[in-house]
C-alpha positions as CSV (number, residue, x, y, z in Angstrom):
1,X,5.8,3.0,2.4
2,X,3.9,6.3,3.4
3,X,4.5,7.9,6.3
4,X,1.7,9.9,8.2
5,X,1.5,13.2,10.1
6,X,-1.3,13.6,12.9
7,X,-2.6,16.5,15.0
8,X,-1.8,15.4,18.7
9,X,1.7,14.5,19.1
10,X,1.1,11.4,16.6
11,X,3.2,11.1,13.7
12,X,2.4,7.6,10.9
13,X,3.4,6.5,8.0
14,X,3.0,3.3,5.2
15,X,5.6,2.2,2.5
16,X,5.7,4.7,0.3
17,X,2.9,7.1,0.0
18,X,1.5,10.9,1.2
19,X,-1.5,11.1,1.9
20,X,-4.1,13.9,3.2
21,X,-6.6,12.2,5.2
22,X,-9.7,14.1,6.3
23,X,-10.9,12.2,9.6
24,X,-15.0,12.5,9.9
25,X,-16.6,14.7,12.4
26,X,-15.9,13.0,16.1
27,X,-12.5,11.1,15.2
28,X,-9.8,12.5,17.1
29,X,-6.3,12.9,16.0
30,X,-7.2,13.8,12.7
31,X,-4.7,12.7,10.0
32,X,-2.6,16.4,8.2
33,X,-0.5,14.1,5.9
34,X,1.2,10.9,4.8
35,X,4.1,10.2,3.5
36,X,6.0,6.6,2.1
37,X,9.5,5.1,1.9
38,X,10.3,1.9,0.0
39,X,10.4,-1.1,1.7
40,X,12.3,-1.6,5.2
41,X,13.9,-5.2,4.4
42,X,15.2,-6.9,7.3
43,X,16.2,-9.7,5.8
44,X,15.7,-11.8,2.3
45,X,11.4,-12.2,1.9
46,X,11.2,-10.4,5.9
47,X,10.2,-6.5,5.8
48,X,9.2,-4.8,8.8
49,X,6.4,-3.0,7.2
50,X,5.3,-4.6,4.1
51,X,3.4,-7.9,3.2
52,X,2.8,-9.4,-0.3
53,X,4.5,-9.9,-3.1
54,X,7.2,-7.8,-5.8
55,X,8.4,-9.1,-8.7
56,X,12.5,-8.0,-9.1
57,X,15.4,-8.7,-11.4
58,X,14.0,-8.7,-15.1
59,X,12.8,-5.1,-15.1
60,X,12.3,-2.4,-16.0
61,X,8.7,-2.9,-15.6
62,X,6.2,-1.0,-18.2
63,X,3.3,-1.5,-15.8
64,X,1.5,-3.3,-12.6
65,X,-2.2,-4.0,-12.2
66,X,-4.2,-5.5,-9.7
67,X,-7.4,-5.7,-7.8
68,X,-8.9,-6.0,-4.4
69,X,-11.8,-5.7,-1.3
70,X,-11.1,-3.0,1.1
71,X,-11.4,-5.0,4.5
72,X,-12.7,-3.4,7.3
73,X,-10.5,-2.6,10.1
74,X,-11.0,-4.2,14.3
75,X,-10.9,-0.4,16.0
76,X,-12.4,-2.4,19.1
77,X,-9.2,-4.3,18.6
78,X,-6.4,-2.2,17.3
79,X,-7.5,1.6,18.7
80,X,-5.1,3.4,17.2
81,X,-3.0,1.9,14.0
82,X,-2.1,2.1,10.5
83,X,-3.1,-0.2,7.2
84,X,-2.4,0.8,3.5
85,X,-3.1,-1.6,0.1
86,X,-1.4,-0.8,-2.6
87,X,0.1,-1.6,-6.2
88,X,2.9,0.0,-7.5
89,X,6.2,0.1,-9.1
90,X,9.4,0.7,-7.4
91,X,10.3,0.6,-4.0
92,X,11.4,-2.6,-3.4
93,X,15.6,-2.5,-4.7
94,X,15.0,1.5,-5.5
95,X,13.9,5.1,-3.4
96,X,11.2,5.8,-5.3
97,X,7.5,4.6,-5.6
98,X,5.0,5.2,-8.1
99,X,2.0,4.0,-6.5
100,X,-2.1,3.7,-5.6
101,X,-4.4,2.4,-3.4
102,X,-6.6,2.7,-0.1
103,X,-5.6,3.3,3.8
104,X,-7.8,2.2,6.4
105,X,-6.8,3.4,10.0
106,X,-8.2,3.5,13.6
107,X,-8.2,6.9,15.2
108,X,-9.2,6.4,19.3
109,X,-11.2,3.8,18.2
110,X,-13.2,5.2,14.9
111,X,-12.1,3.5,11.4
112,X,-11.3,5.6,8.9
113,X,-11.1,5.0,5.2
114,X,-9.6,6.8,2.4
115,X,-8.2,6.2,-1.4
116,X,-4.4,8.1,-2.9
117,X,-1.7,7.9,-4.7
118,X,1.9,9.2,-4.7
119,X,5.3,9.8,-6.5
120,X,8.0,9.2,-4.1
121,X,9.7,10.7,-2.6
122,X,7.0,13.6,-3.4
123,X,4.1,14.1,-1.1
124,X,1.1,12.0,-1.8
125,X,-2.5,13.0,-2.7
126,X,-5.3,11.9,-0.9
127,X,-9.2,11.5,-3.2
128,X,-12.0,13.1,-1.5
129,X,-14.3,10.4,-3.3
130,X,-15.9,8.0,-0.3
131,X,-13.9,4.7,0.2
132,X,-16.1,2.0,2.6
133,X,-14.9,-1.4,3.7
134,X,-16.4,-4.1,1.5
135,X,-15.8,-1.8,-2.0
136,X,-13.8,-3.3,-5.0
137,X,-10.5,-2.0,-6.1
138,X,-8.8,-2.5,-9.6
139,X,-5.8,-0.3,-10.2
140,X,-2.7,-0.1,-12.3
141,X,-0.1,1.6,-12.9
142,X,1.5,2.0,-16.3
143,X,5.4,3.9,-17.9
144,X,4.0,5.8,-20.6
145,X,8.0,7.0,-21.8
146,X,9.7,9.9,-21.0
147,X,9.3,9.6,-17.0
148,X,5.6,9.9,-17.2
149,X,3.4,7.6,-15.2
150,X,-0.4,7.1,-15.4
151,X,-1.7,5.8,-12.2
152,X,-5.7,4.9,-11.9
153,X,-7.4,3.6,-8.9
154,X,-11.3,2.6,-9.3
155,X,-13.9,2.1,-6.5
156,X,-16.4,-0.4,-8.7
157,X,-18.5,-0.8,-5.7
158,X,-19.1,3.3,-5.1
159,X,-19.1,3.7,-8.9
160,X,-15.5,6.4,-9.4
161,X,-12.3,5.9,-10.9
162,X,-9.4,8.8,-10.9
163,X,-6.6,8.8,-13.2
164,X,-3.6,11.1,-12.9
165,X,-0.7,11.6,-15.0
166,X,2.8,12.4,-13.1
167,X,6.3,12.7,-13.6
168,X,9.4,11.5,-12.1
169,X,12.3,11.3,-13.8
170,X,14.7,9.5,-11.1
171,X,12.5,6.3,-11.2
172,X,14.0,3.3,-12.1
173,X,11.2,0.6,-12.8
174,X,12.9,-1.9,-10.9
175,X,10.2,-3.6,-9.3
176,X,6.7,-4.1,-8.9
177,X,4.7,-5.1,-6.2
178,X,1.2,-5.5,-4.6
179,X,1.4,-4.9,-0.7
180,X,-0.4,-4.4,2.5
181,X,1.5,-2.2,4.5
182,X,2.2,-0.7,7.9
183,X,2.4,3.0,8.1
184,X,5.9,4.8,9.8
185,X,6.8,7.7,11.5
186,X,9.9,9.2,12.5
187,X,10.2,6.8,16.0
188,X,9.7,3.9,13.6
189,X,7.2,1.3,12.5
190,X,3.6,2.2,13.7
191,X,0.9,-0.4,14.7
192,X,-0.8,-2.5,12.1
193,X,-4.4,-2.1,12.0
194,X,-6.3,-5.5,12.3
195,X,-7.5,-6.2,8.4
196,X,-8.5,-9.5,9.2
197,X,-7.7,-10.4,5.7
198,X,-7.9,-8.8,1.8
199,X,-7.9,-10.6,-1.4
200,X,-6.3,-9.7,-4.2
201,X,-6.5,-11.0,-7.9
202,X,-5.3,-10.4,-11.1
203,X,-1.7,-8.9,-10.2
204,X,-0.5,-8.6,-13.7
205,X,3.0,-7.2,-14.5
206,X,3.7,-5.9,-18.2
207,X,0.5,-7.1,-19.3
208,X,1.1,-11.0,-18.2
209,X,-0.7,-12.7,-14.9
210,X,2.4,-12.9,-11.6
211,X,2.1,-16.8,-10.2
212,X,4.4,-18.5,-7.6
213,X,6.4,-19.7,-10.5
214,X,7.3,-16.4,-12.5
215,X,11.1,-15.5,-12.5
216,X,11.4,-13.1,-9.8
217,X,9.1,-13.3,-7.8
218,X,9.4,-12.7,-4.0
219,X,6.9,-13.3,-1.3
220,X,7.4,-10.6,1.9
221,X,6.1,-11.4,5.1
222,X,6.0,-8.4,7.3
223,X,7.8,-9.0,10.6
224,X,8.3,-7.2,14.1
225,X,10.7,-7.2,16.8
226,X,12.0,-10.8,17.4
227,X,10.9,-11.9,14.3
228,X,6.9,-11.9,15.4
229,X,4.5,-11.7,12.3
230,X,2.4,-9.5,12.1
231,X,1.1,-10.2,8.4
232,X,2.0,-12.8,5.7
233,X,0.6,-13.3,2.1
234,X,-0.8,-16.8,1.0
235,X,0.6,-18.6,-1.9
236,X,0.5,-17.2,-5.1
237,X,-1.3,-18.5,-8.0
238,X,-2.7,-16.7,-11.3
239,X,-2.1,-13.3,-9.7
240,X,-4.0,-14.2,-6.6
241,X,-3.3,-14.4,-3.1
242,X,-4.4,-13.1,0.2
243,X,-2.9,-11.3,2.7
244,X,-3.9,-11.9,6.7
245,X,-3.1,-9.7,9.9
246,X,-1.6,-11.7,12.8
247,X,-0.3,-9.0,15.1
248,X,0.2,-4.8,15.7
């Protein structure tokens, strides 16, 4: 749920989430800032620009964990577009987000690939630690009381974790979700990077493991125009699942 601002007439954005993103030397377009918005349901389980799963109705949640491979992103095949993987709390039935994760993005051809969080609807924060396809992800996000929120993101592959402690007082705790996600812009829904696929595992909410047969749990299958899929989550057992790319 971010949404993205880009040198060159480009504007992007994900589900919910700001990010800065410094491009590397030669990449064109270079990414100024991100920036989220909960999830764009178009109808029951069908969003236009998330995929995964939230878990709704028995809130509000205390926390959300996960973990997950950065995949590496088809530039040859998707020039231009947008990818974002995330955990997070709210978003789904509420306008705020409470989130962290990784982007990866095609700029003119060159991937690019970065870690952040965010407290929407504020601006995210992009890490200037070095995020490469193939490193492993755990997160979480945890309601520490008084509308304080500890969100840590951990690259066990490149050996850093951050951990940052932020307010928001408006958020409700309504949901939480693990998602891959295509960024926005003000015109709309932007591409969808090709991911190929990421795993995830141990999506945990309040402490206890999220399978297909929790109470409340939703699966979200990100949809286009016409209905066309353009990414879908496997089933859900013992906090895992996958998520694949099938289309821009």
């Amino acid at each position: 749920m971010r949404q993205f601002l880009v040198r060159g007439g480009i504007t992007m954005l994900s589900a919910t989430a700001v990010l800065f993103v410094s491009l590397p030397a030669g990449a064109a377009s270079a990414a100024t800032r991100a920036h989220a918005r909960p999830n764009i349901r178009v109808s029951h389980g069908v969003s236009n620009n998330w995929s995964g799963y939230a878990l709704t109705g028995t809130g509000p949640y205390q926390s959300v964990s996960s973990s997950w491979t950065q995949p590496a992103v088809n530039c040859e095949k998707t020039r231009n577009a947008y990818s974002a993987f995330w955990i997070g709390l709210d978003g789904y039935t509420s306008e705020t987000v409470e989130q962290t994760g990784t982007e990866g993005m095609c700029s003119k051809g060159a991937p690019v690939y970065t870690a952040w969080y965010e407290m929407y609807p504020k601006y995210p924060v992009t890490y200037k630690e070095t995020v490469l396809p193939g490193d492993s992800f755990t997160s979480s996000v945890q309601y520490l009381g008084r509308a304080r929120f500890k969100l840590t993101l951990s690259d066990t592959t490149q050996g850093w974790s951050k951990t940052v402690t932020k307010r928001l007082r408006s958020a409700e705790r309504s949901s939480a979700e693990v998602i891959a996600e295509a960024p926005s812009s003000s015109l709309g829904v932007l591409p969808l990077a090709d991911f190929g696929t990421v795993d995830f595992s141990g999506f945990s909410v309040d402490g206890a493991l999220v399978s297909s047969s929790t109470p409340g749990v939703e699966p979200i299958t990100m949809a286009g125009p016409g209905g066309k899929v353009k990414a879908e989550p496997s089933a859900l057992s013992d906090g895992s699942f996958s998520d694949t790319w099938y289309s821009q």
